[in-house]
C-alpha positions in Angstrom: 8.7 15.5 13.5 12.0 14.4 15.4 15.0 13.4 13.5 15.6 13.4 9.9 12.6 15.4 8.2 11.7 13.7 4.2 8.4 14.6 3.0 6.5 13.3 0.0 7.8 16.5 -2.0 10.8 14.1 -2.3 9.3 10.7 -2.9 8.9 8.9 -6.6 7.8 5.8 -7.8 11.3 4.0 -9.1 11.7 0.4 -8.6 8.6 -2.2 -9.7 7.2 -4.2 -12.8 7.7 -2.3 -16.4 5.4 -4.7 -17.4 2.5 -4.2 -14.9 3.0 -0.2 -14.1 4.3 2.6 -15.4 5.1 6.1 -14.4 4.3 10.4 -15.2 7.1 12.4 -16.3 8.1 13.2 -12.6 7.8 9.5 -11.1 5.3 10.6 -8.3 2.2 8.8 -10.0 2.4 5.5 -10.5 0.0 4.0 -12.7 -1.7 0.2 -12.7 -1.3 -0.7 -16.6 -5.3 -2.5 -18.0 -4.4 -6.3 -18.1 -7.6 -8.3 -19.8 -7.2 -11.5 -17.4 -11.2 -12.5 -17.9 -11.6 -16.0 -20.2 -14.6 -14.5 -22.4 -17.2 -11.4 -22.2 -17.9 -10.7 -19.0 -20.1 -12.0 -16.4 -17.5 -15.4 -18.1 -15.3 -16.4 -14.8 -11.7 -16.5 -14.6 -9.3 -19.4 -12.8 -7.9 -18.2 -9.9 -4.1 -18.5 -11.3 -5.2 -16.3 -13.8 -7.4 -13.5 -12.2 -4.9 -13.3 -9.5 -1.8 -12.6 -11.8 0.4 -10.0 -11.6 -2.3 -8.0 -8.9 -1.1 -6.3 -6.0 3.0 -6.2 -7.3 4.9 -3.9 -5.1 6.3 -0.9 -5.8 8.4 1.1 -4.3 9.6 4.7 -3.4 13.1 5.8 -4.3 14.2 7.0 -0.5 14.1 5.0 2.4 14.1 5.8 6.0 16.9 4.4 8.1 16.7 3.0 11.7 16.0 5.5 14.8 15.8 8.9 12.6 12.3 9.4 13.9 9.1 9.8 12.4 8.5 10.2 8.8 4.9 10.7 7.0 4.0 10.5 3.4 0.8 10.6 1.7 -0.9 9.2 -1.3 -4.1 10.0 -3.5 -5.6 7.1 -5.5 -8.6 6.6 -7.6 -9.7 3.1 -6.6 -10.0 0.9 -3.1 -8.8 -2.5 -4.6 -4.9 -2.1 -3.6 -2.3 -2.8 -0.9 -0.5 0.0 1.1 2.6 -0.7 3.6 6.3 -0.4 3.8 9.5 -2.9 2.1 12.9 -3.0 2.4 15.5 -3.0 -0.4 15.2 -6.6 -1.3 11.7 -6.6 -1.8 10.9 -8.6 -4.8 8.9 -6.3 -7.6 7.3 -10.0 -9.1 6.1 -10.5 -5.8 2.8 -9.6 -3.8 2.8 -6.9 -1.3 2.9 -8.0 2.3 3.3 -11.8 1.0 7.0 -11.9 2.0 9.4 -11.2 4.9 10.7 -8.3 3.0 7.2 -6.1 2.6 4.2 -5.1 4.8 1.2 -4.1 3.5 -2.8 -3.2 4.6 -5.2 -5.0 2.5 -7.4 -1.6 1.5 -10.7 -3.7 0.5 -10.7 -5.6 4.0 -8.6 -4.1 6.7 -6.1 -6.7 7.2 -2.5 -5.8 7.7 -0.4 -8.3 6.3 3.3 -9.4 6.7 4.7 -13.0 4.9 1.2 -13.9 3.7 0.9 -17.1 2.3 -2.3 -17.8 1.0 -5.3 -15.9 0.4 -8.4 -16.5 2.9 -5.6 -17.9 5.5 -5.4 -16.3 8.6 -1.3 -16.9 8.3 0.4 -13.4 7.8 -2.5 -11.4 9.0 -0.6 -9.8 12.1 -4.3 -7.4 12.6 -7.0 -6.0 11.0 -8.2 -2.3 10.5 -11.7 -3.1 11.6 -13.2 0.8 10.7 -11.1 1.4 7.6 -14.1 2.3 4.8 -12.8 3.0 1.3 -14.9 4.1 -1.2 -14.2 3.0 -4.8 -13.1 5.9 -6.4 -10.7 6.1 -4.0 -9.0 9.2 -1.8 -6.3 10.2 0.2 -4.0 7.9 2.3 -0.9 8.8 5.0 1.5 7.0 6.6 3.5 8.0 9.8 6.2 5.3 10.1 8.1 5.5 13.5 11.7 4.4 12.5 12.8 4.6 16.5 9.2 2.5 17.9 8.9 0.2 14.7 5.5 1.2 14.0 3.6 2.2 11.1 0.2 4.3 11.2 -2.3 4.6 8.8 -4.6 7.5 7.9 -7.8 8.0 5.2 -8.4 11.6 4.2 -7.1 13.1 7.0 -9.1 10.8 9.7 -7.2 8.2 11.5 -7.2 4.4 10.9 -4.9 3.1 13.2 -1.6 1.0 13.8 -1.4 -0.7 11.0 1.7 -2.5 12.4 3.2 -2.5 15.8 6.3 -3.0 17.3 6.5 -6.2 17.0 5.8 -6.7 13.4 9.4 -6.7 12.3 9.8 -2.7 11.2 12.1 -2.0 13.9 15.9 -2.1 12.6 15.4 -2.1 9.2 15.3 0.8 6.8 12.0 0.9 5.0 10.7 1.9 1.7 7.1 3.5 1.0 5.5 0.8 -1.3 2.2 0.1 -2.9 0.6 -3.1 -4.7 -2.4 -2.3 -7.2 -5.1 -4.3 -8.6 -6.4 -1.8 -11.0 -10.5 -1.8 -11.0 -12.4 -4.7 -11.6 -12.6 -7.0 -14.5 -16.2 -8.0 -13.8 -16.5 -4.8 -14.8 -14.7 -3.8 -17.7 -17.8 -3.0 -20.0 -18.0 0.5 -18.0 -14.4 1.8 -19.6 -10.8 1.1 -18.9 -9.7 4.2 -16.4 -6.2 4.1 -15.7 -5.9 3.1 -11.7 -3.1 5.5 -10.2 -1.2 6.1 -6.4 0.4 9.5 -6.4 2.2 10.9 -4.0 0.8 14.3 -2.9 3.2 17.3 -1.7 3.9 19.0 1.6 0.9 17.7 3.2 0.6 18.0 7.1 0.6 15.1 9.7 -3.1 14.9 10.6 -3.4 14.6 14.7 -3.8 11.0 16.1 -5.6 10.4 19.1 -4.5 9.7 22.2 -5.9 6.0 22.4 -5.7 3.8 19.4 -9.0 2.3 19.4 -9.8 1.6 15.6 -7.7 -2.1 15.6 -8.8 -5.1 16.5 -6.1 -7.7 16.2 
């Protein structure tokens, strides 16, 4: 990779919520903390402004890439599909939502959409494009990101395959030095009878850039 050369053997988890994650002894996993936000034993319904609390808060890596230093990959392993995956800046705000700000970008795992200053849930505002192929299963897997810090762009991979551009050059990357980050959602309450497994996203060392193809065919915007 051209230009300054940071792999995920240097990335931690440093800057979110105390209350809603927490962190191993070397920072690299970070880990969704079990919040009980169902009204009574399940299948018992929750209101919206409580099931959606403090879900999806970002999180993000202590190094950032600066402007026009090249490309730059990470990756991730996790252990569920409910969670958000993208890139902030500085001034991303921890209390917030991934990708529902001008300061964070993030892919919607569960449904393929790539969003950027989101504003409501089931609005098509903020979605900039959609990863129409992306299939996650719920236990999770591996994720990568390429980010292009010259282009502006930000690629996504599952277990080695490609997804696609998750964000292009004109989703507002270009210019700005960008932070890995993550929002989690830990697994799901309508589910809690079956245990309470810790939900994680861990960065994953020295791994190589898997090849992309030479059309990007796998978005639909």
């Amino acid at each position: 990779m051209a230009g300054e050369e940071l792999t995920s053997t240097d990335l931690v988890w440093d800057t979110f919520s105390p209350d809603i994650y927490e962190t191993d002894e070397e920072g690299s996993k970070l880990v969704y903390k079990y919040k009980d936000r169902m009204d009574g034993p399940p299948p018992a319904p929750s209101p919206d402004e409580k099931f959606y609390a403090d879900i999806y808060l970002t999180a993000r890596a202590n190094q950032g890439f600066s402007p026009n230093t090249g490309k730059h990959y990470w990756e991730m392993a996790v252990n569920l599909d409910n969670l958000k995956i993208g890139v902030c800046t500085s001034e991303a705000d921890v209390t917030g939502e991934l990708g529902y700000d001008e300061n964070t970008w993030g892919v919607y795992i569960q449904t393929g959409e790539c969003e950027h200053n989101r504003k409501a849930r089931l609005k098509p505002e903020g979605v900039q494009r959609k990863l129409w192929r992306l299939v996650v299963t719920i236990s999770g897997g591996r994720f990568g990101c390429l980010l292009d810090t010259n282009s502006g762009t930000l690629r996504l991979f599952f277990n080695g395959e490609y997804q696609g551009i998750a964000f292009d050059e004109n989703s507002g990357l270009k210019g700005k030095t960008l932070y890995p980050a993550v929002g989690i959602a830990s697994f799901e309450d309508n589910n809690r009878t079956i245990g309470r497994g810790k939900k994680y996203c861990k960065f994953v060392k020295d791994m190589p850039v898997p090849a992309i193809p030479s059309v990007d065919k796998k978005v639909i915007c």
